[in-house]
C-alpha positions in Angstrom: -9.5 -21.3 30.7 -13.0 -21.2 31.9 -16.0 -20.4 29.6 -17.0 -17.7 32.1 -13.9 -15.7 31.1 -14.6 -16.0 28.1 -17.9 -15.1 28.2 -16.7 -11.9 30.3 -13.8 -11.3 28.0 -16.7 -10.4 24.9 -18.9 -8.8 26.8 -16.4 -6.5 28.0 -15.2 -6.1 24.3 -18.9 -5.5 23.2 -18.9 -2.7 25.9 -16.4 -1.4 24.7 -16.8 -1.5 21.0 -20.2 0.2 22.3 -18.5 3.2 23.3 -16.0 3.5 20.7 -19.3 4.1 18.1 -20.2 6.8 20.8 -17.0 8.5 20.1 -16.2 8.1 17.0 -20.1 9.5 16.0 -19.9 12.2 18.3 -16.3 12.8 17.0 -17.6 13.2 13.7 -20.1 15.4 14.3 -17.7 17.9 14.9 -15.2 17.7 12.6 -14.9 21.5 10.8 -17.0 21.8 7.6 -20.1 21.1 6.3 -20.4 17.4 4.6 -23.1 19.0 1.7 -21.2 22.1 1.3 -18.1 19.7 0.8 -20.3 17.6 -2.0 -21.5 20.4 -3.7 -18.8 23.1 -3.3 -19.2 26.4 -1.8 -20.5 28.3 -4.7 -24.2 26.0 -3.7 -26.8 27.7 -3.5 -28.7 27.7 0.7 -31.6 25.5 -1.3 -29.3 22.9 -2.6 -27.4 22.9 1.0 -30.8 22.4 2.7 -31.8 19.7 -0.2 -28.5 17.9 0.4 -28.5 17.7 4.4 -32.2 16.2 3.9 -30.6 13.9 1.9 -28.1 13.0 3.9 -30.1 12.5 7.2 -27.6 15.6 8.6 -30.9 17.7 8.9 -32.8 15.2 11.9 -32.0 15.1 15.5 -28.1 13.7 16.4 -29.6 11.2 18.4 -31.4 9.5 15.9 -28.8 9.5 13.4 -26.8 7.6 15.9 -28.9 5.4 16.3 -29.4 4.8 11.8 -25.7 4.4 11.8 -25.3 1.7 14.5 -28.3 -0.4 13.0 -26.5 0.2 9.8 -23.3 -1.1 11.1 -24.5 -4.5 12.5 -26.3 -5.2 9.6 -22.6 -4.5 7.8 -24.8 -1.4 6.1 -22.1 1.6 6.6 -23.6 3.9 4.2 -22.7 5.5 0.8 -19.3 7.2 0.6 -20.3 11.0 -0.2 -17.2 11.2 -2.4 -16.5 8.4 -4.2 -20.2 7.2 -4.5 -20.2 3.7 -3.4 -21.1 1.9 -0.8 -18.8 2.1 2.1 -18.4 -1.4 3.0 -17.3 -2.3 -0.5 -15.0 0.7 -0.3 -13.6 -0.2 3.2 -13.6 -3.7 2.6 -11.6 -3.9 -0.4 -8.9 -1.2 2.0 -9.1 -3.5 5.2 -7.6 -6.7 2.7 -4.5 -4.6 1.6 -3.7 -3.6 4.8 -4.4 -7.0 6.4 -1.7 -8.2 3.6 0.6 -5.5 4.9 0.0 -5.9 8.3 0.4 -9.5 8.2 3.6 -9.6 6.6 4.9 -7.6 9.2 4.0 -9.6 11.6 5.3 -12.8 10.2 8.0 -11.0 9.6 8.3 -9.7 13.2 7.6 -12.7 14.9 10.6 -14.4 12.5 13.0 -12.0 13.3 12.3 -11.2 16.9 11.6 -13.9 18.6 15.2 -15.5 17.6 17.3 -12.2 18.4 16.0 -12.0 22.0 16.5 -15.5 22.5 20.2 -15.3 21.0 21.1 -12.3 23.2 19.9 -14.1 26.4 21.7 -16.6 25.5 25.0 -14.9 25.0 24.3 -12.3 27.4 26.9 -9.9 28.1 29.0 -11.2 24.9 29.5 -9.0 21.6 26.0 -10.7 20.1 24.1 -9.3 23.0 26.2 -5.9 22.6 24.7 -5.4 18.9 20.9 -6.8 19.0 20.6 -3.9 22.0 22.5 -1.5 19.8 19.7 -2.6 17.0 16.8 -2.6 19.5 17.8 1.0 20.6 18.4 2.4 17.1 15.1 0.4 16.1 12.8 2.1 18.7 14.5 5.6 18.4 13.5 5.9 14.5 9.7 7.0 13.7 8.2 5.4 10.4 8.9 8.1 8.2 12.2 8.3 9.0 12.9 4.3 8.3 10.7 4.8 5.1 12.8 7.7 4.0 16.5 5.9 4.8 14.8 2.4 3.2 13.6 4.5 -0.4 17.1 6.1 -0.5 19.0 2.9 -0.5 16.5 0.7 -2.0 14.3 2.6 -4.7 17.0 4.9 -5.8 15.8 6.2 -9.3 19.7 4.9 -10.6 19.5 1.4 -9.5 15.8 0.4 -7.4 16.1 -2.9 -5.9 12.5 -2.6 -5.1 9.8 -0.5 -5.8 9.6 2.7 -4.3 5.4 2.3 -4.1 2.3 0.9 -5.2 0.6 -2.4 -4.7 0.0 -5.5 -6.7 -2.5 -8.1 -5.2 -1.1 -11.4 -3.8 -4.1 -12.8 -5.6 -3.2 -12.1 -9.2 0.6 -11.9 -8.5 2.3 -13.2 -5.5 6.1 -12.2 -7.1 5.0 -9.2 -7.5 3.0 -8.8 -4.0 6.5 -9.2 -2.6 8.6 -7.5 -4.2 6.4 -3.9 -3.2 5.7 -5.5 0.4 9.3 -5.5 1.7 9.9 -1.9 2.0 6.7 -0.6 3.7 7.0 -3.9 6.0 10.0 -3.3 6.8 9.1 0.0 7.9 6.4 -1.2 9.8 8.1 -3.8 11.3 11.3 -2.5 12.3 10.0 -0.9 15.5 7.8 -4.1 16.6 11.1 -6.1 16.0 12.5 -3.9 18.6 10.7 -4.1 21.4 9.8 -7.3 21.2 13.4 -8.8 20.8 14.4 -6.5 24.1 11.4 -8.3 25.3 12.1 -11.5 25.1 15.7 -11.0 26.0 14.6 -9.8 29.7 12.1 -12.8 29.5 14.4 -15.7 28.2 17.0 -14.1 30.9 15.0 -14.2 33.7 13.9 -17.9 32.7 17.6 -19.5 32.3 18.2 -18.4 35.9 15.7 -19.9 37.1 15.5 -23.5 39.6 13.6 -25.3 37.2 16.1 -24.8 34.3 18.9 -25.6 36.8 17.3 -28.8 37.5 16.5 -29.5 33.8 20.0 -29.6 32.9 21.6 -31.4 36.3 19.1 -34.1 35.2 21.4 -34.7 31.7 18.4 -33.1 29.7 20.4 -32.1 26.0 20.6 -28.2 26.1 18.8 -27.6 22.9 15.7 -29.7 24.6 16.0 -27.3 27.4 16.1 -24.3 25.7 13.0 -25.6 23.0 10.8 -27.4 25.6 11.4 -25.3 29.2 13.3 -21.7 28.5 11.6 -20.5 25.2 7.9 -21.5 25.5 8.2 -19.5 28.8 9.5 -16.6 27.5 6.8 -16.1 25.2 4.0 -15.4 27.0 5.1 -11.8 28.0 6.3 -11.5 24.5 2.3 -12.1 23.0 1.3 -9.9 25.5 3.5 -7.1 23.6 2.7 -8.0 20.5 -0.8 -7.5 21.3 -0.4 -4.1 22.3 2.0 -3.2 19.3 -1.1 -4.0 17.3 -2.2 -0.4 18.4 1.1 1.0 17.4 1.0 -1.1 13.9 -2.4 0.4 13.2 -1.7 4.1 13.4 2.1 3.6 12.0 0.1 1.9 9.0 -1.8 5.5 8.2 2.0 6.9 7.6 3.2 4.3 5.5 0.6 4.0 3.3 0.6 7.0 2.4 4.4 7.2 2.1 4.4 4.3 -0.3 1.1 4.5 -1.8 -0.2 1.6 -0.4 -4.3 1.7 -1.3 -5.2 0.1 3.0 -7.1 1.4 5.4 -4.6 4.6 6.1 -4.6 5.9 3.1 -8.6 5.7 2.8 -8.7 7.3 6.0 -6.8 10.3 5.3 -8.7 10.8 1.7 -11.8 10.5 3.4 -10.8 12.9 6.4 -9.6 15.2 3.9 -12.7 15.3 2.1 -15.1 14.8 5.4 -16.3 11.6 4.3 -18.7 11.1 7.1 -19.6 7.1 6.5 -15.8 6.4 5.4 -14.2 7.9 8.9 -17.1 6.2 10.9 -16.6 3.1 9.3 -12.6 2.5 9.1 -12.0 4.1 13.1 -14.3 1.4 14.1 -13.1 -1.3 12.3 -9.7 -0.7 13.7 -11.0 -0.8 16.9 -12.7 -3.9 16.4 -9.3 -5.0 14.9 -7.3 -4.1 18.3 -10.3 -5.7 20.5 -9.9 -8.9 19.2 -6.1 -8.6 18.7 -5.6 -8.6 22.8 -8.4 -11.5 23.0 -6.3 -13.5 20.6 -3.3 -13.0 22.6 -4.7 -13.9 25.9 -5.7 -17.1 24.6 -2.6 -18.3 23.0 -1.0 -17.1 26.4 -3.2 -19.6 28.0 -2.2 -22.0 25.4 1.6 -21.7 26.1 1.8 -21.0 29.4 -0.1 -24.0 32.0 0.4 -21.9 34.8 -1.5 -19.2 33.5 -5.3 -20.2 34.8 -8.1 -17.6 34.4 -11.4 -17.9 37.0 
């Protein structure tokens, strides 16, 4: 991979990240509500409105407020939260590290599970293991988050007899037993879609692969089977596979919003819904563009480790 790709590949994320402040600002902007009137509640008297949008920066021209906030923002200055009276990157930052906890466990997770089920179906392709892991991968797919979440608290957290928690979160930090035991069921939730399409994924991949000449000739050369599988078949398989997961990273960010809130989970969802609720200007801004930051560098990521695993792959 050439440094001129590379070079292309952030400056096309910077334009992009560019107009993703555009639209999340303007976005904003028009949201329904007033942010003072929302501070102050609507019994405020027109003074104290006015006093409060001065306050705010709401009463000078949009343009110039734009441009405040994006200074701001790469200085890692997002503002005070209007509700919660603190500064928003302290508030955001503290969200981004439990969801990165539950988003990474998913992943893991995913990437565990996945990768090993597509590879077993191609393997046995058309046999009665192949049969059930596409049974799973179409159940999987056809079942939103809150239905999985919903299923997985009935048979898991049941008041009677809870094998795990039915919400909250404990920080790896201070208690990593207890980090897990409330991380299985939202991760599984998340997970349980990502597991699907990738495994379906890697099946088509892995099945493509065995059938090709350069597998045949692997194995008329006496080359053990699990050497061919490990060293030729799988590594090939993967790169489609990364390219998935990259964009499932969009679907794992807004499925995280539901299931945080469904389990209580204190991320990056659940901060975005109080502060939409309660038109938190700084909070919204602040959170929307982190995820996209998130997602940008998410399909960077994967085109380099497809570069990595795949030699053929060569990028001018």
């Amino acid at each position: 991979m050439s440094l001129a790709y590379l070079l292309r590949r952030l400056g096309g994320i910077l334009i992009v990240l560019a107009i993703v402040t555009l639209a999340v600002f303007a976005v904003t902007m028009v949201l329904p509500g007033n942010a003072a009137l929302m501070i102050l509640g609507e019994y405020a008297t027109p003074e104290s409105l006015a006093a409060m949008e001065r306050q705010l920066g709401l009463d000078r021209p949009v343009p110039l407020q734009y441009l405040d906030w994006v200074s701001g923002a790469l200085h890692g200055d997002f503002g005070m939260s209007l509700r919660l009276s603190l500064p928003v990157s302290q508030v955001v930052g503290e969200a981004f590290w439990n969801s990165a906890a539950l988003a990474g466990t998913a992943l893991a997770g995913v990437i565990i599970v996945a990768i090993p089920l597509g590879a077993v179906a191609a393997l046995r392709r058309g046999t009665l293991w192949d049969l059930l892991i596409g049974l799973f991968s179409y159940i999987g797919t056809a079942m939103p988050e809150f239905v999985t979440a919903t299923l997985l608290l009935i048979v898991f957290a049941a008041p009677s007899a809870p094998v795990f928690p039915a919400g909250g979160f404990v920080s790896p930090v201070e208690d990593i037993g207890g980090f897990l035991s409330h991380v299985v069921l939202p991760a599984t939730t998340l997970g349980l879609i990502l597991v699907a399409h990738i495994s379906r994924q890697v099946r088509s991949e892995m099945s493509e692969v065995l059938s090709s000449d350069y597998i045949r000739a692997a194995r008329l050369k006496g080359l053990r089977p699990g050497r061919v599988i490990r060293r030729h078949a799988l590594p090939n398989s993967l790169a489609p596979a990364i390219a998935v997961i990259s964009l499932d990273v969009g679907y794992l960010l807004g499925g995280i919003i539901v299931v945080e809130e469904i389990f209580a989970w204190p991320g990056l969802g659940r901060l975005l819904i109080y502060a939409l609720q309660n038109r938190d200007l700084p909070v919204i801004q602040a959170v929307t563009l982190l995820m996209a930051v998130v997602y940008a560098l998410s399909n960077l990521v994967a085109d380099l480790v497809i570069a990595a695993l795949d030699p053929r792959v060569r990028y001018a």
